[in-house]
C-alpha positions in Angstrom: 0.0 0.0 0.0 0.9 3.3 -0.9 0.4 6.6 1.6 -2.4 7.4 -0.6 -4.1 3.9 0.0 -3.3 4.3 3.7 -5.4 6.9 4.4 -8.4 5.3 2.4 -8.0 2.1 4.5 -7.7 4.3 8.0 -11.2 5.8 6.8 -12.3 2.9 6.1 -12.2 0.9 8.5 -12.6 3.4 10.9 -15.9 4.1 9.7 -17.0 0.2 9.6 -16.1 0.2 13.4 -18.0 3.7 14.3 -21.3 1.5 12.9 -20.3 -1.6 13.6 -18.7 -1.8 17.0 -20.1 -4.1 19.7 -22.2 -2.5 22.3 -19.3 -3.1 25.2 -19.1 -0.7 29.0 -15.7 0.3 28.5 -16.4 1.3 24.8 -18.7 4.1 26.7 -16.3 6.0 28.6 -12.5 7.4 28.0 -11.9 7.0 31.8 -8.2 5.7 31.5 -8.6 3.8 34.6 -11.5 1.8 33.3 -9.7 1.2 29.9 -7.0 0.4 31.9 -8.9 -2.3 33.5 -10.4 -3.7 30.7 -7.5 -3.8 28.9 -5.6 -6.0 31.8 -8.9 -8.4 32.2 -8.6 -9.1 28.2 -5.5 -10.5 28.0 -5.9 -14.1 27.2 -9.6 -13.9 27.9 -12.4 -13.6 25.7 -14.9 -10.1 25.7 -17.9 -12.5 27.2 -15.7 -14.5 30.2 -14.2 -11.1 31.5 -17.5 -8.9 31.4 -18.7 -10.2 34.3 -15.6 -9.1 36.4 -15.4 -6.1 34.7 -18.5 -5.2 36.3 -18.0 -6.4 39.8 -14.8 -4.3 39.9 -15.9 -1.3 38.7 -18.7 -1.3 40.9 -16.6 -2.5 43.9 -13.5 0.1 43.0 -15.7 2.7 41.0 -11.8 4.7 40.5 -8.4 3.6 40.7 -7.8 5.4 44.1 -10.6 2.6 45.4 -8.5 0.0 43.9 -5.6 1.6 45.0 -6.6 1.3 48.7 -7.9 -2.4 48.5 -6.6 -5.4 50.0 -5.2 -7.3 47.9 -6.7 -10.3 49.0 -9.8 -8.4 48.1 -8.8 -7.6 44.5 -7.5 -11.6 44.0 -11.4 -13.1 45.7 -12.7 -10.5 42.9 -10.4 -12.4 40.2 -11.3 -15.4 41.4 -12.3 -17.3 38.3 -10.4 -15.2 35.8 -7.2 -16.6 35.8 -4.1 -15.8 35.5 -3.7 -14.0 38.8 -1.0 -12.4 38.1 -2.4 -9.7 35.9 -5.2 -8.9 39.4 -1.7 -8.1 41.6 -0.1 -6.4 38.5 -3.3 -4.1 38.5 -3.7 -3.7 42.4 -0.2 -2.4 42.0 -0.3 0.1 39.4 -3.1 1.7 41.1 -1.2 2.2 44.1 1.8 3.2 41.8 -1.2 6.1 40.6 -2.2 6.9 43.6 1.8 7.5 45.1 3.4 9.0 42.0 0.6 10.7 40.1 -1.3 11.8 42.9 -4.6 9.6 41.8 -4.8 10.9 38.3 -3.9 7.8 35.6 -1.2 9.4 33.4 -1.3 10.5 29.8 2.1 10.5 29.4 3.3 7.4 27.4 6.4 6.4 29.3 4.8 7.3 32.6 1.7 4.5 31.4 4.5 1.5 30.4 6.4 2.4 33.8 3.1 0.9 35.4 3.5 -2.3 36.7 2.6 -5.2 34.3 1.7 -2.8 31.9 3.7 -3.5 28.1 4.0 -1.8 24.6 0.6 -3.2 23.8 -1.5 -1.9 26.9 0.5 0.7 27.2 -0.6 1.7 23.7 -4.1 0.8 23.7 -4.1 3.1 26.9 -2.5 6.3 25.5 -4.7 5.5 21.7 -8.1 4.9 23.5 -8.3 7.2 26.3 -6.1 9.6 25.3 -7.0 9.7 21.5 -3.2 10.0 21.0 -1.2 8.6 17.3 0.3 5.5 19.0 -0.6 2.0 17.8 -1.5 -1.0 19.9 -0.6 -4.4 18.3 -2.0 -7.4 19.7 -2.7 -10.9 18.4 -5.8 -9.7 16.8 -3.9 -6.7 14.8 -1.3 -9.1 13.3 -3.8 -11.6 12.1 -5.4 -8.8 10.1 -2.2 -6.7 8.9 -0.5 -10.2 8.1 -3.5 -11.3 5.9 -3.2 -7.5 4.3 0.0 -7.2 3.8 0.8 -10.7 3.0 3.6 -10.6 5.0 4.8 -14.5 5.6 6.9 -14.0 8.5 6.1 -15.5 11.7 3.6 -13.2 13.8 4.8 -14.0 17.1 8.8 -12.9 16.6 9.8 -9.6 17.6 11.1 -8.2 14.2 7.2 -9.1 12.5 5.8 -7.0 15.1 8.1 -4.1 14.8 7.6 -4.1 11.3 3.8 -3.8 11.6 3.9 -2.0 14.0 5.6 0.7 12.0 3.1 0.2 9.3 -0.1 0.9 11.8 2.0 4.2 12.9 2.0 5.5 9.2 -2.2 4.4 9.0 -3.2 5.7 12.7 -2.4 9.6 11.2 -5.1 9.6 8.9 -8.3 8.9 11.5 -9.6 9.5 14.7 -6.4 7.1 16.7 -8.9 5.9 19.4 -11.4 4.7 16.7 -8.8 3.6 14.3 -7.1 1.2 17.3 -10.5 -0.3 18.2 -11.3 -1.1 14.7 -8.5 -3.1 14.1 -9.0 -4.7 17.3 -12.6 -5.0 16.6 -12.0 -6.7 13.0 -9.7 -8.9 14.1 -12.3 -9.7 17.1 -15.4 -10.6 14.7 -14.7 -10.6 10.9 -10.8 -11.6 10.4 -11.0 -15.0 12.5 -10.2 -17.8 11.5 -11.6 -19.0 9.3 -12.2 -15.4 8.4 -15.5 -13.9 7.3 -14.5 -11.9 4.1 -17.8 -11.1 2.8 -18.3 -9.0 5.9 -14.9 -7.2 5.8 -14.7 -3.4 4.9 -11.4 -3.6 3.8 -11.2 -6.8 1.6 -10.4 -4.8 -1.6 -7.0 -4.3 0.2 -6.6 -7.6 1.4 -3.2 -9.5 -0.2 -4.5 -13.0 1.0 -8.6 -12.2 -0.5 -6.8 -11.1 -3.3 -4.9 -14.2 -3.5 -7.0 -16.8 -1.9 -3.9 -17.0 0.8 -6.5 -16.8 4.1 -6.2 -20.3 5.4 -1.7 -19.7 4.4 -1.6 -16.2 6.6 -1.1 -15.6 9.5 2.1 -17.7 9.9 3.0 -18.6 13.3 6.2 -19.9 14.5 6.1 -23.7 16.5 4.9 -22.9 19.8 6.7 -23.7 23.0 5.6 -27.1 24.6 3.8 -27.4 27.8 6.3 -28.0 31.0 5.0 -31.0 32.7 5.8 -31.2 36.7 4.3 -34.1 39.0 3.8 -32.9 42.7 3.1 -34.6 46.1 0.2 -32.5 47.2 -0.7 -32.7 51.0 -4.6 -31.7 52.2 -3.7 -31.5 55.7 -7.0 -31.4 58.3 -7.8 -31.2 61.7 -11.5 -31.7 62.6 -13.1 -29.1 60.2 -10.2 -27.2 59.6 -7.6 -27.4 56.8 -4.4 -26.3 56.9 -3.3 -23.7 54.2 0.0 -21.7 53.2 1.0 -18.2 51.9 2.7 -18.9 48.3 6.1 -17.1 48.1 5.9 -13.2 46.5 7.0 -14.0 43.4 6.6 -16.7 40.8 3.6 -18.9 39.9 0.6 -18.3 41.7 2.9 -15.8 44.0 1.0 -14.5 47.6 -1.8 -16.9 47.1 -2.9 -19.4 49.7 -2.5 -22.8 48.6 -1.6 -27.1 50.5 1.9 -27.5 50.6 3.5 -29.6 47.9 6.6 -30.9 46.7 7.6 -31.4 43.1 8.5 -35.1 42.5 7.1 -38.6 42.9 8.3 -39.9 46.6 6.1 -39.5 49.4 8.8 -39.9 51.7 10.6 -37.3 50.7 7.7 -35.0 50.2 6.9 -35.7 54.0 10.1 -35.2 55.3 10.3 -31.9 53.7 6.8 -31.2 55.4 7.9 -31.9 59.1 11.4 -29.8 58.3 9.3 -26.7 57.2 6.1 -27.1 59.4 5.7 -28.5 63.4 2.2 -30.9 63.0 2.0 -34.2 64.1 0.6 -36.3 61.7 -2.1 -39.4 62.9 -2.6 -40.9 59.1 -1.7 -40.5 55.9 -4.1 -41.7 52.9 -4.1 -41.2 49.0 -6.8 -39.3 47.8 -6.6 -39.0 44.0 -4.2 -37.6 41.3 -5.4 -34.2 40.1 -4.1 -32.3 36.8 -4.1 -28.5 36.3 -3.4 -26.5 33.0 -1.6 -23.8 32.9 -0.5 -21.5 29.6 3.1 -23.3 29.3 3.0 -25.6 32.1 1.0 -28.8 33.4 0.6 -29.8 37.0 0.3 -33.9 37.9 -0.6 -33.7 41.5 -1.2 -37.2 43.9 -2.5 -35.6 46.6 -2.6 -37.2 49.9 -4.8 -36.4 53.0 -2.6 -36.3 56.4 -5.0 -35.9 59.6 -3.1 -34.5 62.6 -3.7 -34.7 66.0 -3.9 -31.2 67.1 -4.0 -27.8 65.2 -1.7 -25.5 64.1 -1.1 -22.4 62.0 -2.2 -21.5 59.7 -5.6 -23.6 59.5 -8.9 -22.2 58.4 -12.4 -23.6 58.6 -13.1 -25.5 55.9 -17.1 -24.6 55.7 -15.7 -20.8 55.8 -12.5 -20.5 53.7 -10.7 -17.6 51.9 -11.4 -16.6 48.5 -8.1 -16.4 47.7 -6.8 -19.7 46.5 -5.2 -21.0 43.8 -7.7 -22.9 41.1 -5.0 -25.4 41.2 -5.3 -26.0 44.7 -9.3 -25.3 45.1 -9.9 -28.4 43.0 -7.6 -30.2 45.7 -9.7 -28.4 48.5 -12.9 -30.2 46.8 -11.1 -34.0 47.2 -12.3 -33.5 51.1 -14.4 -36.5 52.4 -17.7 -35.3 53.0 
């Protein structure tokens, strides 16, 4: 495409969005802190899973500062469900970085938005484009499927130099329209027309298209081999007293990090995975029985967990009711909390 062509394909599909675009909350409001929010909860989650938590925090923290001073066991029971959890502590924490360095007010400033914690060139850019109706593209996985189809650019969409390159490309279109439209169309089109398989008939911009053109739609985007799952096998202990259950504080950082989950130890021995128990903790076990082997998914890892009920003879910390427990535990380990004898 030539400048000339750019500028016809910025109006174009801008205007296919302006009459097109799906009726969403944070589509009715330029409140950064909500587009913020939205933007966080979306990443890796589909429009229809993350509504309902969109919602629920907006009405529970109705501004950042509200976030800002939560708990953030509060912000993680709110998550609950959503997966992930890193992004909920990664947003807990940028509010408070708001509230302590911008006195409150979410920053229209570009660098100041990507110094935010968890917040990257993508978000950062959707940010500063939506609310701010500022010239700076936001390329997600949606975008490249799209630009790769119009361009019919070959390269793998998920290595750095690909995404530079198209990313210099939206720059040069993003000029020509309305930047907080012209984002959320691409987004938008990628979202409900370019899919795949893609829906060309509906597309404003087919006549552009390189793969319409050339019947390429099923070829583009190319992606290169994705990274295999990490498998890990764990001794997982479910350790009770009468009605209680005993529960830990997972470490600050890492997987699952500051959530409450049952101690467990990667590998196969029980022995071992016992002995490590009684080093870290002081209970005194009465039995020990198998319960079941449990598997959780996560994005680039698997978790094989035998977990084994210990009863102990007397109570210790940290052990919480198990008719009354804390809303802030890992999936993993909830579905370990449901192997309890009835």
């Amino acid at each position: 495409m030539n400048p000339q062509q750019y500028k016809k394909f910025a109006y174009d599909i801008s205007e296919w969005y302006r009459m097109n675009q799906r009726d969403l909350p944070f589509r009715k409001t330029k409140d950064p802190y909500c587009i913020f929010l939205s933007e966080m909860m979306l990443q890796q989650t589909q429009v229809k899973t993350m509504l309902p938590y969109y919602d629920a925090f907006i009405k529970k923290f109705p501004t950042i500062n509200d976030l800002a001073n939560a708990h953030q066991d509060e912000v993680l029971t709110l998550w609950q469900g959503l997966g992930y959890y890193r992004r909920a502590r990664f947003v807990h924490e940028a509010a408070q970085q708001v509230q302590s360095l911008h006195g409150g007010v979410f920053p229209s400033n570009l660098k100041a938005i990507k110094a935010l914690k968890g917040i990257g060139d993508y978000t950062a850019g959707a940010i500063h484009s939506i609310a701010f109706n500022q010239p700076t593209p936001a390329i997600d996985g949606n975008v490249m499927r799209v630009m790769s189809r119009v361009l019919g650019d070959g390269r793998p969409i998920n290595e750095p130099k690909t995404v530079a390159s198209i990313k210099k490309i939206v720059s040069n279109m993003i000029v020509h329209e309305k930047p907080s439209d012209f984002t959320q169309a691409l987004m938008e089109l990628g979202a409900l027309v370019c899919k795949n398989p893609p829906r060309c008939e509906q597309c404003p911009i087919r006549n552009y298209c390189f793969a319409y053109k050339h019947n390429k739609q099923s070829e583009l985007p190319v992606k290169a081999t994705a990274i295999k799952k990490v498998h890990q096998s764990f001794i997982t202990f479910l350790i009770t007293y009468q009605d209680q259950v005993f529960l830990i504080r997972n470490p600050k950082d890492g997987l699952l990090a500051n959530m409450l989950a049952c101690p467990q130890y990667e590998g196969n021995h029980l022995d071992n995975a016992l002995a490590k128990l009684k080093d870290a903790y002081r209970i005194d076990i009465a039995s020990v029985t198998f319960l079941k082997k449990l598997k959780h998914v996560f994005t680039h890892r698997v978790w094989h967990m035998h977990v084994y009920q210990i009863e102990v003879t007397s109570p210790a910390e940290p052990f919480y009711p198990i008719n009354d427990l804390p809303h802030a535990i890992s999936r993993a380990h909830q579905k370990v909390l449901q192997s309890l004898k009835k």
